[in-house]
PDB file as gemmi writes it, atoms N, CA and C in Angstrom:
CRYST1    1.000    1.000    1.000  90.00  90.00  90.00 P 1                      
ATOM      1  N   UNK A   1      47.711  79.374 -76.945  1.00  0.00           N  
ATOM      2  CA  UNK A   1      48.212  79.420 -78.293  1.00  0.00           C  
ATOM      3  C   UNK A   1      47.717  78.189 -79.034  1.00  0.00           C  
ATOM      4  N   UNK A   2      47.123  78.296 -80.253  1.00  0.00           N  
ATOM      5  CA  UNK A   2      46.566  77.140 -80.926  1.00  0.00           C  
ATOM      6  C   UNK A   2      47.758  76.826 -82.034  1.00  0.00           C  
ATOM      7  N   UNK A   3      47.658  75.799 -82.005  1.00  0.00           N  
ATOM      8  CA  UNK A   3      48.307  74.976 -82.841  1.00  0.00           C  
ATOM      9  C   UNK A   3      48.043  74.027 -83.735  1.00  0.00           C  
ATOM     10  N   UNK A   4      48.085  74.173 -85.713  1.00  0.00           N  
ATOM     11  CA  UNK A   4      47.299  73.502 -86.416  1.00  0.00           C  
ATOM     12  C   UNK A   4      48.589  72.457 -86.703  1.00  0.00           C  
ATOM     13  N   UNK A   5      47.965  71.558 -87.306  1.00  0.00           N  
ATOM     14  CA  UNK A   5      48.369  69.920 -88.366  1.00  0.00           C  
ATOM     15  C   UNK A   5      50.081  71.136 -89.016  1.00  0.00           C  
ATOM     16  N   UNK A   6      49.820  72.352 -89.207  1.00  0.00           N  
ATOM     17  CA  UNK A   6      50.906  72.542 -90.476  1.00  0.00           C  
ATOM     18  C   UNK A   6      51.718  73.297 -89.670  1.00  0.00           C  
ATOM     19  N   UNK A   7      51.628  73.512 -88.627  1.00  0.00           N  
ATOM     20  CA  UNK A   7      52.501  74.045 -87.547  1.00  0.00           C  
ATOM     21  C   UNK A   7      53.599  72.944 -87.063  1.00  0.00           C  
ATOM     22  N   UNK A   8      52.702  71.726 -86.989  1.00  0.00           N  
ATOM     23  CA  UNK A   8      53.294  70.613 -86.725  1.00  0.00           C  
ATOM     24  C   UNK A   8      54.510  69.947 -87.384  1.00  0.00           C  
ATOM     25  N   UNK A   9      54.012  69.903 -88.732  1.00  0.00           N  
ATOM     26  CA  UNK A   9      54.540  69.646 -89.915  1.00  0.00           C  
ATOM     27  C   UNK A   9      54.654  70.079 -90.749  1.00  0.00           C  
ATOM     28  N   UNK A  10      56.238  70.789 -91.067  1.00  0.00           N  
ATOM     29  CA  UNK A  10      56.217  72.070 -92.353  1.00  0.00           C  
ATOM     30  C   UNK A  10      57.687  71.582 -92.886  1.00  0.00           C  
ATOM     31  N   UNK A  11      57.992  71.601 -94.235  1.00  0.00           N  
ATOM     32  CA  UNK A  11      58.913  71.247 -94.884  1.00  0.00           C  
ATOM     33  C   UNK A  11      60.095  72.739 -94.777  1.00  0.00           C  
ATOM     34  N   UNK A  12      61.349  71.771 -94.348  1.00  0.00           N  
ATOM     35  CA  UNK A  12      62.280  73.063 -93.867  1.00  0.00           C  
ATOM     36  C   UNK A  12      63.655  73.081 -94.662  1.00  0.00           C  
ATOM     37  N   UNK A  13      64.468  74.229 -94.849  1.00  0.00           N  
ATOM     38  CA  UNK A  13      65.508  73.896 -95.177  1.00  0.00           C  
ATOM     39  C   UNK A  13      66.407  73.095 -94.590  1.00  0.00           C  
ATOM     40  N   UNK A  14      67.343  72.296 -95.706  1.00  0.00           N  
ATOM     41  CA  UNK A  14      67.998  71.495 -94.614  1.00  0.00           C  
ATOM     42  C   UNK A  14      68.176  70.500 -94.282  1.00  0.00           C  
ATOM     43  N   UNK A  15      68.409  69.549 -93.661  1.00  0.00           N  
ATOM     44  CA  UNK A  15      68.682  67.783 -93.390  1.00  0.00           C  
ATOM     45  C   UNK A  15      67.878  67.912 -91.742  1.00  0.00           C  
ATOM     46  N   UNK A  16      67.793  69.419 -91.011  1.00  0.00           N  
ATOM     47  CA  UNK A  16      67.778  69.136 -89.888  1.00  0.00           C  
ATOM     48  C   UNK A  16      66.338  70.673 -89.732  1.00  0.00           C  
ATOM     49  N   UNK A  17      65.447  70.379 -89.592  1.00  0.00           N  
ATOM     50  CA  UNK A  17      64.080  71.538 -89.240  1.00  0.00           C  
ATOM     51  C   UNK A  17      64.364  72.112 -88.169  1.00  0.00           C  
ATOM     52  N   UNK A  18      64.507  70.921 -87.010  1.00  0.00           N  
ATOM     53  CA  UNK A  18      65.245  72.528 -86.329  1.00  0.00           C  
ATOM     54  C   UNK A  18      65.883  72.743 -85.878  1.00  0.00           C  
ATOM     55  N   UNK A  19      66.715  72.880 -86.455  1.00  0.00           N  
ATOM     56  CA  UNK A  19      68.019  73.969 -86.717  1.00  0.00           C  
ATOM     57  C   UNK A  19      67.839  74.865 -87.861  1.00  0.00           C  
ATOM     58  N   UNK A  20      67.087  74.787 -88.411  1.00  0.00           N  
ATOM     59  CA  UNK A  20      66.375  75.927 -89.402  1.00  0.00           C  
ATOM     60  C   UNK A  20      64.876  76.426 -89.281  1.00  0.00           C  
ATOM     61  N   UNK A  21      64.083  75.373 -89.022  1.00  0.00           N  
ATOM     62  CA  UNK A  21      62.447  76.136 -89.214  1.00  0.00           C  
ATOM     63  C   UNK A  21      62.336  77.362 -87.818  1.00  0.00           C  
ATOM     64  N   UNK A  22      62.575  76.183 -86.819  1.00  0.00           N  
ATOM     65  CA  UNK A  22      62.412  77.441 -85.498  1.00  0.00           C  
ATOM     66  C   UNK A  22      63.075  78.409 -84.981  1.00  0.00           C  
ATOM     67  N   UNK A  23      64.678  78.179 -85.365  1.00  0.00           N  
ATOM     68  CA  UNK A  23      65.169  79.945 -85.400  1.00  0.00           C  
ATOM     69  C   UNK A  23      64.153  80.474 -86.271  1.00  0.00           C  
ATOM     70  N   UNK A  24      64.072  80.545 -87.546  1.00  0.00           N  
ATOM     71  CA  UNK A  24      63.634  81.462 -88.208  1.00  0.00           C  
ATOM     72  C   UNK A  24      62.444  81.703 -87.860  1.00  0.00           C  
ATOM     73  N   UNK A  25      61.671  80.574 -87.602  1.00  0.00           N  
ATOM     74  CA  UNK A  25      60.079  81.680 -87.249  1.00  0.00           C  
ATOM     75  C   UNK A  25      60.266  82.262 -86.097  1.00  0.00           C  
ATOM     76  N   UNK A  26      61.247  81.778 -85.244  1.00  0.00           N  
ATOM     77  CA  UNK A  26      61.635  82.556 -83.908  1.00  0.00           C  
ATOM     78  C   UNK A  26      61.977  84.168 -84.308  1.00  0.00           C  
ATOM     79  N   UNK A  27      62.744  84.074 -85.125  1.00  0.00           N  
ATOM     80  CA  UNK A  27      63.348  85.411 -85.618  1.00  0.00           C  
ATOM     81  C   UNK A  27      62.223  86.495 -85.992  1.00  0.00           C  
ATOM     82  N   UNK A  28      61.206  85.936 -87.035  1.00  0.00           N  
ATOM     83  CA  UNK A  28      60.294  86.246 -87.892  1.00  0.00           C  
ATOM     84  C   UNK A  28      59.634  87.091 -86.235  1.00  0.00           C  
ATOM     85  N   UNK A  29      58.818  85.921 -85.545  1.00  0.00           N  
ATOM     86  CA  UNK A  29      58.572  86.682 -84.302  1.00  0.00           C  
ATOM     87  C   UNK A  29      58.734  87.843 -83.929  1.00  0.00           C  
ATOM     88  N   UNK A  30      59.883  87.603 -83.419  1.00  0.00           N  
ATOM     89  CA  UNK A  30      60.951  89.166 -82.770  1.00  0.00           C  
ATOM     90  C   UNK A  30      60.627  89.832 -83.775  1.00  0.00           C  
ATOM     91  N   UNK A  31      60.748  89.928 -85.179  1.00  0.00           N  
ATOM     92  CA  UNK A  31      61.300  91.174 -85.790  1.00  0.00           C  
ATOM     93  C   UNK A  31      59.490  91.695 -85.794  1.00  0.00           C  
ATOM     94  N   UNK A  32      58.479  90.721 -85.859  1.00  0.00           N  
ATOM     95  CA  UNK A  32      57.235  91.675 -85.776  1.00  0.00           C  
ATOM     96  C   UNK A  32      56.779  92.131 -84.951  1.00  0.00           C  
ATOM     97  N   UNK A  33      57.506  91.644 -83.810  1.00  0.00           N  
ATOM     98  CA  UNK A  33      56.851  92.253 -82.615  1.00  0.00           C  
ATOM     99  C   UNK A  33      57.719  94.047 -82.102  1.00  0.00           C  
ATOM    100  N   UNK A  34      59.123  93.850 -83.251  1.00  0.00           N  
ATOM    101  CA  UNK A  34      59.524  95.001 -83.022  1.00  0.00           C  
ATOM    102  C   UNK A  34      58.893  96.043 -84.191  1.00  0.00           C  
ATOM    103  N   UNK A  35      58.644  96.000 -85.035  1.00  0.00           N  
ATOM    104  CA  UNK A  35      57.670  96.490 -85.885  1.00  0.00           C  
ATOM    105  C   UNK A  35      56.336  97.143 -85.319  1.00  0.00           C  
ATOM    106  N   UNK A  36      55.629  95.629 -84.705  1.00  0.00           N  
ATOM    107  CA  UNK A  36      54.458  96.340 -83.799  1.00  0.00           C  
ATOM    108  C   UNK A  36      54.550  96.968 -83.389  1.00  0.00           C  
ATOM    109  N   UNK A  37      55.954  96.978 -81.904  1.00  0.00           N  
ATOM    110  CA  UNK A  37      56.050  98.499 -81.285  1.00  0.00           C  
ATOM    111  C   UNK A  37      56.603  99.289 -81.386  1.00  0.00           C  
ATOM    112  N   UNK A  38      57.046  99.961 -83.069  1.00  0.00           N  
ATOM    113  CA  UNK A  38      57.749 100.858 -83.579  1.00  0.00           C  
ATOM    114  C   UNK A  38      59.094 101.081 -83.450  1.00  0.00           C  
ATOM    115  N   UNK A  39      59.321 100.195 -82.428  1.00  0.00           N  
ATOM    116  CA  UNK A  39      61.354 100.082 -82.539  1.00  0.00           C  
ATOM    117  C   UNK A  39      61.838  99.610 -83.794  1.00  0.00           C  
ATOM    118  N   UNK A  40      61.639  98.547 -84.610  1.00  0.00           N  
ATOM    119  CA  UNK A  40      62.205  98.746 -85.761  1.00  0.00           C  
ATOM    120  C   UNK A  40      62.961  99.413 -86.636  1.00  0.00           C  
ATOM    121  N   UNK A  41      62.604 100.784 -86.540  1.00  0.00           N  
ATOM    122  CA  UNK A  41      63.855 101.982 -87.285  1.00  0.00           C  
ATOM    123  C   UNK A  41      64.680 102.013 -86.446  1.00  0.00           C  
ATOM    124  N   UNK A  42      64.749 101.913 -85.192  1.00  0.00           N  
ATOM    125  CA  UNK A  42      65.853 102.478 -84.247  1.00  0.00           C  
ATOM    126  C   UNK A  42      66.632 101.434 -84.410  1.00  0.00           C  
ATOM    127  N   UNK A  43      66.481 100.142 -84.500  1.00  0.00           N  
ATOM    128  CA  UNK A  43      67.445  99.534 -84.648  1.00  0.00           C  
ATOM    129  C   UNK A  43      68.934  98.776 -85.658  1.00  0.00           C  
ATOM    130  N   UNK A  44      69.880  99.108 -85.523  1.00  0.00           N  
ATOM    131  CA  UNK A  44      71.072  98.953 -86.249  1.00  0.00           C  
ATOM    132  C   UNK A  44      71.420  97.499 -86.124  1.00  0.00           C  
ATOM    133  N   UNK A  45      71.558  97.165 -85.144  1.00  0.00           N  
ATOM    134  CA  UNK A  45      72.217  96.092 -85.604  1.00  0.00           C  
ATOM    135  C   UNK A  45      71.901  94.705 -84.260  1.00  0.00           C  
ATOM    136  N   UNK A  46      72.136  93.724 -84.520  1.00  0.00           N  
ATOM    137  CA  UNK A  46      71.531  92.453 -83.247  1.00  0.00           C  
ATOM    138  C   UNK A  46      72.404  91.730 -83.005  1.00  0.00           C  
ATOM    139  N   UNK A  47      72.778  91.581 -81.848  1.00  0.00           N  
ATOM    140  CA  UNK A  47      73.573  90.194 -81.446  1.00  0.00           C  
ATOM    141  C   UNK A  47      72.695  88.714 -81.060  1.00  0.00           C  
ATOM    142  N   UNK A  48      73.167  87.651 -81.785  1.00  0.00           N  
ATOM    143  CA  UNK A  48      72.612  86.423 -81.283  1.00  0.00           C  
ATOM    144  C   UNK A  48      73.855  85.772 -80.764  1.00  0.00           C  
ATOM    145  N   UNK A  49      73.431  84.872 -79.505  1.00  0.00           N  
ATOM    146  CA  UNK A  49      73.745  84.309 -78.839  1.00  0.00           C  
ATOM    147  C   UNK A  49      73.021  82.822 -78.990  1.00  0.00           C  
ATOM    148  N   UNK A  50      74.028  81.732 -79.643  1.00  0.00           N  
ATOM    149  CA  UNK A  50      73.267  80.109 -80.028  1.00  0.00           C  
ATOM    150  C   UNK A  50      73.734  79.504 -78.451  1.00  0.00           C  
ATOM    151  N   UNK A  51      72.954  78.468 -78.406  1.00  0.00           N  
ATOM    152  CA  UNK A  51      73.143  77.474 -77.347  1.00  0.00           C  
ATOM    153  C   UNK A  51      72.849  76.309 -77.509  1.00  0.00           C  
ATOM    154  N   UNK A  52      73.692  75.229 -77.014  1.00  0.00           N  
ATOM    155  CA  UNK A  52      73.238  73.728 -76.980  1.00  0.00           C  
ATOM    156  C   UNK A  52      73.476  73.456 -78.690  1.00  0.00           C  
ATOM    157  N   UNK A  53      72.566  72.135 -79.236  1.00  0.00           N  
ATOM    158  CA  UNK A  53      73.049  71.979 -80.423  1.00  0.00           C  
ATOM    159  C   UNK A  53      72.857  72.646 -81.475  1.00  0.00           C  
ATOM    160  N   UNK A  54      72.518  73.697 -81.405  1.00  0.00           N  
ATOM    161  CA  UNK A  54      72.515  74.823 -82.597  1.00  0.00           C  
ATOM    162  C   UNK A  54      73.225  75.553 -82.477  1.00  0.00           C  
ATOM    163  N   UNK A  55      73.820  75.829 -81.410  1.00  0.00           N  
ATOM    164  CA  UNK A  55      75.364  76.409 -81.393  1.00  0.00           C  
ATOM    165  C   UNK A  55      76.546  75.115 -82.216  1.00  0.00           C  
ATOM    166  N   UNK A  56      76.353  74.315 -81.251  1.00  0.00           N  
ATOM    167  CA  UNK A  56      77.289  73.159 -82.119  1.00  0.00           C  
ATOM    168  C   UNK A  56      77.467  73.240 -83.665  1.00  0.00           C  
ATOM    169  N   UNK A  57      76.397  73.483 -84.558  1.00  0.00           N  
ATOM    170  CA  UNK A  57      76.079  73.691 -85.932  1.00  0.00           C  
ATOM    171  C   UNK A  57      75.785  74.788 -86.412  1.00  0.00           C  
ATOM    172  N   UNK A  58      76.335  75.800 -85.948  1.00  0.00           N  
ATOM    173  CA  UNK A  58      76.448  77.011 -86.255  1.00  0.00           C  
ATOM    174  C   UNK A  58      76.877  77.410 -87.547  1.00  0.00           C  
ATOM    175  N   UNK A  59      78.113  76.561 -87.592  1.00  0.00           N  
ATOM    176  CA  UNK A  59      79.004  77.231 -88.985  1.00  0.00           C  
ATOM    177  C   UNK A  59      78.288  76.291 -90.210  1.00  0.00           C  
ATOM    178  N   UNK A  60      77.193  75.278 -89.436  1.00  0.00           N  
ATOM    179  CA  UNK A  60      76.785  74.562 -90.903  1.00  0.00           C  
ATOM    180  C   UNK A  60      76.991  73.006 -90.604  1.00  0.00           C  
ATOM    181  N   UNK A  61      75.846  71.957 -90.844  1.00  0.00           N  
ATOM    182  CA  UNK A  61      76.137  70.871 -90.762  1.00  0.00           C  
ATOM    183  C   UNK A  61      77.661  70.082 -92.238  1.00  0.00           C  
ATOM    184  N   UNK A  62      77.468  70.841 -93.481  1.00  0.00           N  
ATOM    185  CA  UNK A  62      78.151  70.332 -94.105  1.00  0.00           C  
ATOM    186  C   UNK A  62      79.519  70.115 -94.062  1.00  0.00           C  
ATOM    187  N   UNK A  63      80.364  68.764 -94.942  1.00  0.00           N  
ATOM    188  CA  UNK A  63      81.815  68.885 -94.893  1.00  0.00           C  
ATOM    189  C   UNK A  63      82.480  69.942 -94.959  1.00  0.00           C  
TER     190      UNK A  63                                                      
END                                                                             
């Protein structure tokens, strides 16, 4: 897997990247790879399961 300069460094939502940039391209992932292999319509609905400190900040770093 190659990896450029902007992979490295990408401006994220947030105080904290990741806890936001890499779920989401994580997510982004999954959902094309279910697309690719035509499961996409079949599916209703997803459970996530957080762990470690992104579970901790789940409901949100703010007051």
């Amino acid at each position: 897997m190659a990896v450029g300069v902007f992979d490295l460094f990408s401006i994220g939502i947030g105080p904290s990247s990741s806890h936001t940039v890499g779920p989401m391209r994580a997510a982004a992932v999954f959902a094309g790879e279910l697309k690719d292999s035509g499961a996409l319509e079949r599916v209703a609905s997803l459970r996530v399961d957080l762990y470690g400190s992104l579970a901790a900040t789940a409901g949100g770093t703010a007051p």
